[in-house]
SEPAMI-205447 format. One record per residue (C-alpha): y, z, x. Coordinates in nm, 3 decimals, padded with zeros to 5 digits. Layout:
residues N
<<Y; Z; X>>
...
//
This chain:
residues 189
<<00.000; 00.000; 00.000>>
<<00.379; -00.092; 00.076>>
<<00.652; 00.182; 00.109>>
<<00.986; 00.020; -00.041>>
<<01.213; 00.131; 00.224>>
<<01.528; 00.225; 00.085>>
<<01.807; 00.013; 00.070>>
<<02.105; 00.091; 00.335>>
<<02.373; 00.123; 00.034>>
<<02.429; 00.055; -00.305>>
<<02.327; -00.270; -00.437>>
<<02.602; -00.421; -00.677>>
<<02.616; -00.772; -00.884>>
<<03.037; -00.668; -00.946>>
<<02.916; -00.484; -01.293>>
<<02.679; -00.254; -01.235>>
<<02.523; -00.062; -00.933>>
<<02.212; 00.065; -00.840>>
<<02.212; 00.348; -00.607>>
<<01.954; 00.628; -00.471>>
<<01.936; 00.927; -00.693>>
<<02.143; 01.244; -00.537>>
<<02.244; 01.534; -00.631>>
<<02.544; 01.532; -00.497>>
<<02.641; 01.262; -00.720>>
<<02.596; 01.535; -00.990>>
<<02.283; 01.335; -01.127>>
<<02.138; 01.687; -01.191>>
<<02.402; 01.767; -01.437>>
<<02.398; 01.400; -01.555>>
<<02.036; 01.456; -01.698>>
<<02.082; 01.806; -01.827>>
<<02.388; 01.667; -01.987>>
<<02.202; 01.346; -02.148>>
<<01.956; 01.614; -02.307>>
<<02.198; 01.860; -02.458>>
<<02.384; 01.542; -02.585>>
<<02.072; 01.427; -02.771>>
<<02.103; 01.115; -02.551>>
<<01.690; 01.013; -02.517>>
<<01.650; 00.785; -02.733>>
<<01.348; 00.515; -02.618>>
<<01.239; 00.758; -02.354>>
<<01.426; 00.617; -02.103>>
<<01.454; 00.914; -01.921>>
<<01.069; 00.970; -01.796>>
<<00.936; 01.289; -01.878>>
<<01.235; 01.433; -02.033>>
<<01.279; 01.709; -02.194>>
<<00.950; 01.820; -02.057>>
<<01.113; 01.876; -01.743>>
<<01.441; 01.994; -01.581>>
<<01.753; 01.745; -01.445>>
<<01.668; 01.939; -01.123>>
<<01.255; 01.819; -01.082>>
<<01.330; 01.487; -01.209>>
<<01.574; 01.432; -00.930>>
<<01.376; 01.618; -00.685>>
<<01.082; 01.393; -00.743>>
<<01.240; 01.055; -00.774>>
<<01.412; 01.154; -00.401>>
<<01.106; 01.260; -00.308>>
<<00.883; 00.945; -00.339>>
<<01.200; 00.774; -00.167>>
<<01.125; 00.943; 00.133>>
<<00.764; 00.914; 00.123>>
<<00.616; 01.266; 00.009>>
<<00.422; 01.300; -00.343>>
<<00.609; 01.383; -00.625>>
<<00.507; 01.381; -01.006>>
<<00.647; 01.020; -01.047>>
<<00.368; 00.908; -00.805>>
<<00.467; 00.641; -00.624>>
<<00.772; 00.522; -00.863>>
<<01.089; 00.472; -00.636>>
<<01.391; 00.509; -00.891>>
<<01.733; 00.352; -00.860>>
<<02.039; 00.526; -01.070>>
<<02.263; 00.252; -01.255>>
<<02.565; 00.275; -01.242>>
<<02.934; 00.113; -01.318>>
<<03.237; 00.170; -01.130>>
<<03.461; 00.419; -01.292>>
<<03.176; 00.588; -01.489>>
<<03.095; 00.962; -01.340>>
<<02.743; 00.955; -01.462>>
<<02.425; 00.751; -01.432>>
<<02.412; 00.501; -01.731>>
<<02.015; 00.424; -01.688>>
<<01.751; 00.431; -01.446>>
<<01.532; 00.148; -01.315>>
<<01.162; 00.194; -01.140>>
<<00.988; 00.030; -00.921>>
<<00.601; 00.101; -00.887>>
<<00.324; -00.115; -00.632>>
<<00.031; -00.193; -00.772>>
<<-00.230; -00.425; -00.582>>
<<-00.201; -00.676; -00.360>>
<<00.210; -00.696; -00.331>>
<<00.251; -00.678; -00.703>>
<<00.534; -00.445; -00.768>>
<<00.622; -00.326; -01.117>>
<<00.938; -00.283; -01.273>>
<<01.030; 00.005; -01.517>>
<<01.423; 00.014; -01.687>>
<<01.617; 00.194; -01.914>>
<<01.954; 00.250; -02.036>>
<<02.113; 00.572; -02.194>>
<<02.154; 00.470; -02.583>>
<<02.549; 00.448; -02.577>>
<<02.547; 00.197; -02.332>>
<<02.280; -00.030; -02.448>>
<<02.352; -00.401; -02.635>>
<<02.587; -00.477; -02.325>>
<<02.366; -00.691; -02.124>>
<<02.349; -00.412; -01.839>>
<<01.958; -00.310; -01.862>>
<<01.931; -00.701; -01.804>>
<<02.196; -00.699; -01.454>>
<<02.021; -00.378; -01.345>>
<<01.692; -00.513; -01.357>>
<<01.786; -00.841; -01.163>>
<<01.938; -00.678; -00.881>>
<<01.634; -00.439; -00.834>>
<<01.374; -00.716; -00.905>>
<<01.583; -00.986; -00.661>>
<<01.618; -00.635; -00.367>>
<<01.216; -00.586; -00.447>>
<<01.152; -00.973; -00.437>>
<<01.311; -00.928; -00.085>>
<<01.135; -00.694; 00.082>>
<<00.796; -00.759; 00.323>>
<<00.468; -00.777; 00.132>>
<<00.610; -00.846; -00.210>>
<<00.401; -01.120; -00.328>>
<<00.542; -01.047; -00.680>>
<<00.751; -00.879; -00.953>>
<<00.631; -00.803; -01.307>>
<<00.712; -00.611; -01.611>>
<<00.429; -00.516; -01.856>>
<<00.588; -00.420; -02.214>>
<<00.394; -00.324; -02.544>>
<<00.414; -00.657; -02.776>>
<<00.676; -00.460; -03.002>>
<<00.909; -00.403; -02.769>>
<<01.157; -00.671; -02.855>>
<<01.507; -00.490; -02.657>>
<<01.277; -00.469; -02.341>>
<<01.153; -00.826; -02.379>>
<<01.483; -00.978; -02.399>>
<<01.594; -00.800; -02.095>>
<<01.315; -00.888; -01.915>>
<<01.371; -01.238; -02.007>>
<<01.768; -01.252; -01.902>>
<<01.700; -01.092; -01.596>>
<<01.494; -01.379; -01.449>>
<<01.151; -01.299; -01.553>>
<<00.921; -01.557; -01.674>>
<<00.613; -01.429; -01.951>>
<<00.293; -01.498; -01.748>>
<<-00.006; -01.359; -01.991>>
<<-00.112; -01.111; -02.188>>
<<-00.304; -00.823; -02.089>>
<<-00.545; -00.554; -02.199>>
<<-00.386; -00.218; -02.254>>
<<-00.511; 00.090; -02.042>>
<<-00.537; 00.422; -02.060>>
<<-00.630; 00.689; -02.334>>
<<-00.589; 00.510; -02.698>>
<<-00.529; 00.196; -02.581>>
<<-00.793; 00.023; -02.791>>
<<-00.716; -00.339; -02.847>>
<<-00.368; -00.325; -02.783>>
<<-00.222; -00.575; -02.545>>
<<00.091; -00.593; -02.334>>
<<00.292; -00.873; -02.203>>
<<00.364; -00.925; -01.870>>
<<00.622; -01.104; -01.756>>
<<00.698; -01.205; -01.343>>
<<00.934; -01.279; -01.158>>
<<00.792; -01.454; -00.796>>
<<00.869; -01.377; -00.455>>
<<01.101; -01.724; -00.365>>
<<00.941; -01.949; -00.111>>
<<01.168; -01.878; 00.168>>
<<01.098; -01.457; 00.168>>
<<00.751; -01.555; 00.170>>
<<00.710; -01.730; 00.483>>
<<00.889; -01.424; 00.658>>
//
């Protein structure tokens, strides 16, 4: 397996940024905040409420720098937008075989409908795209997820089959997955 190394700074398309989490940034408060504000709609916050602001910054840092955390091996990017003292979503990366890397997003129900999940997830899956061993990109949604499917779609990705659910109670449920290649040129590197 692949360790994402993390970026040097802050990736940026002009609209929105992804950055490392940090608690200095006062992404701690930012989550507690989003849950006594009710703001969890979608679940875009993983495993929120069930833990603290605290853990769930402490863990996303932590598989950044290569020690186990809860996440596993998710490396999280904080979105951002200039001007904007808090985090406005979250986007995940996670490797699964053979240079496949998976992408996870989500975006804090007051500032969805503005095209930003999409810009977030096209800088993270063009910075993933980039890096060595990355054979691919993908995003694997539930066939009812309509908001995720047109983000996926405006952020470059392409649907490439459906697959079996897994996991406890998947039954015959199927998911979409959608890609998003490594171009040509980072490949031969």
């Amino acid at each position: 397996m692949a360790i994402l190394t993390a970026p040097a700074g802050t990736l940026t398309d002009g609209v929105v940024e992804l950055r490392l989490p940090s608690p200095d940034a006062g992404d701690i408060a930012t989550v507690d905040r989003y849950v006594e504000d009710g703001q969890l709609d979608g679940g875009w916050l993983p495993d929120v409420p069930l833990v603290t602001g605290e853990r769930l910054v402490t863990d996303w840092l932590a598989c950044w720098h290569g020690h186990p955390s809860r996440t596993g091996g998710t490396f999280t990017f904080v979105v951002t937008m200039p001007g904007e003292p808090r985090f406005i979503g979250v986007v995940g990366v996670a490797e699964h075989d053979d240079g496949a890397f998976e992408l996870s997003y989500g975006t804090a129900p007051a500032w969805r409908g503005r095209g930003l999940a999409s810009r977030a997830a096209r800088l993270a899956a063009q910075w993933v795209a980039s890096q060595p061993a990355v054979r691919t990109v993908e995003v694997l949604l539930d066939q009812d997820q309509g908001a995720g499917e047109r983000v996926a779609v405006k952020a470059g990705f392409v649907l490439a089959e459906t697959v079996p659910r897994s996991g406890p109670g998947a039954g015959q449920a199927v998911q979409l997955r959608y890609i998003m290649d490594r171009p040509a040129a980072a490949r031969s590197s």
